[in-house]
N, C-alpha and C positions, 0 to 999 in steps of 0.2 A: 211777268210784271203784274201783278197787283195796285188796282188804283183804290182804296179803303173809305168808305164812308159812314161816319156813325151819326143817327138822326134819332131826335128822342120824342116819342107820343107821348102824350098826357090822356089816358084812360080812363082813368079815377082819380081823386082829389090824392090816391097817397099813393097811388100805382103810377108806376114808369117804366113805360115800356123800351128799353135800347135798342134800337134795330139798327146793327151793322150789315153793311151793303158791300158786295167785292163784284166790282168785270177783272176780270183776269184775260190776259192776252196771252197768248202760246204764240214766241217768237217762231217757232217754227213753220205754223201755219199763215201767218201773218205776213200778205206780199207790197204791203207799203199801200194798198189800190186807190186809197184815202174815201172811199166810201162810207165808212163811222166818221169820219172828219166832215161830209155833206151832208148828212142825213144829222149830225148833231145841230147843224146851223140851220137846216130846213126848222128846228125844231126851234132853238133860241131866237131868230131872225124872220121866220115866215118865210125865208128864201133860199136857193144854194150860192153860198157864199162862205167857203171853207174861213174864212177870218172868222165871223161870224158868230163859232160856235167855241165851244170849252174842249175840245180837241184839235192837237196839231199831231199831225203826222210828214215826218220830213224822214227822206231816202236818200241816201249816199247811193246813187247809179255808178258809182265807179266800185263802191266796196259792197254795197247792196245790203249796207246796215242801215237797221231804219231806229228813227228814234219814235218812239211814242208817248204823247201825254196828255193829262185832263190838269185842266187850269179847276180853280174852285167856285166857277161859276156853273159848273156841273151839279145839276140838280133829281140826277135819274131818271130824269124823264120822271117823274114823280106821280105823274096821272095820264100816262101811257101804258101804264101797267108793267112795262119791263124796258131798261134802256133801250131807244131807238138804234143805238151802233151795235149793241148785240143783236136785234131780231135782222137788221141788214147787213151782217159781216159775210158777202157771198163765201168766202176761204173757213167761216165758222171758227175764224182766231181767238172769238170773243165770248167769255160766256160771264155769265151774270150767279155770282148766289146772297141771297140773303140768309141774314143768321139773327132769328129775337134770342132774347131772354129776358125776363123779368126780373126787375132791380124793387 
């Protein structure tokens, strides 16, 4: 799963800069633990309060499929340097790449 986000700088009056953002999840690794689901709400909220934040992570314990997703109130962590649920995914489900180009 890929969650995709394209953000645009303004560098120079005629320069634009596209900067496409991707967390990517590997269902594989990924054991439901909802820690990126707290650690996003420590971030939007000041608190842990899994509602809170721009990720729901919900687990079928009977079939142990998990769903995962980011609402659009997800803003990368923007001045964290790198999304908070990537640098805290104990299982390492989650990883982060960004991609410029100039338009």
């Amino acid at each position: 799963m890929i969650f995709n986000r394209r953000m645009t700088e303004m560098n120079a009056p005629f320069k634009k800069k596209s900067l496409e953002m991707n967390i990517v999840r590997d269902p594989k690794a990924c054991y439901g633990c909802r820690s990126c689901e707290i650690v996003c709400s420590y971030h939007h909220q000041g608190g842990f309060a899994p509602e809170g934040g721009a990720i729901r992570v919900d687990k079928d314990n009977r079939t142990g499929k998990i769903r995962w997703r980011i609402d659009l109130t997800c803003d990368l962590c923007e001045k964290e340097g790198q999304p908070l649920c990537v640098r805290y995914c104990i299982y390492q489900a989650l990883s982060f790449s960004p991609h410029r180009s100039i338009k």
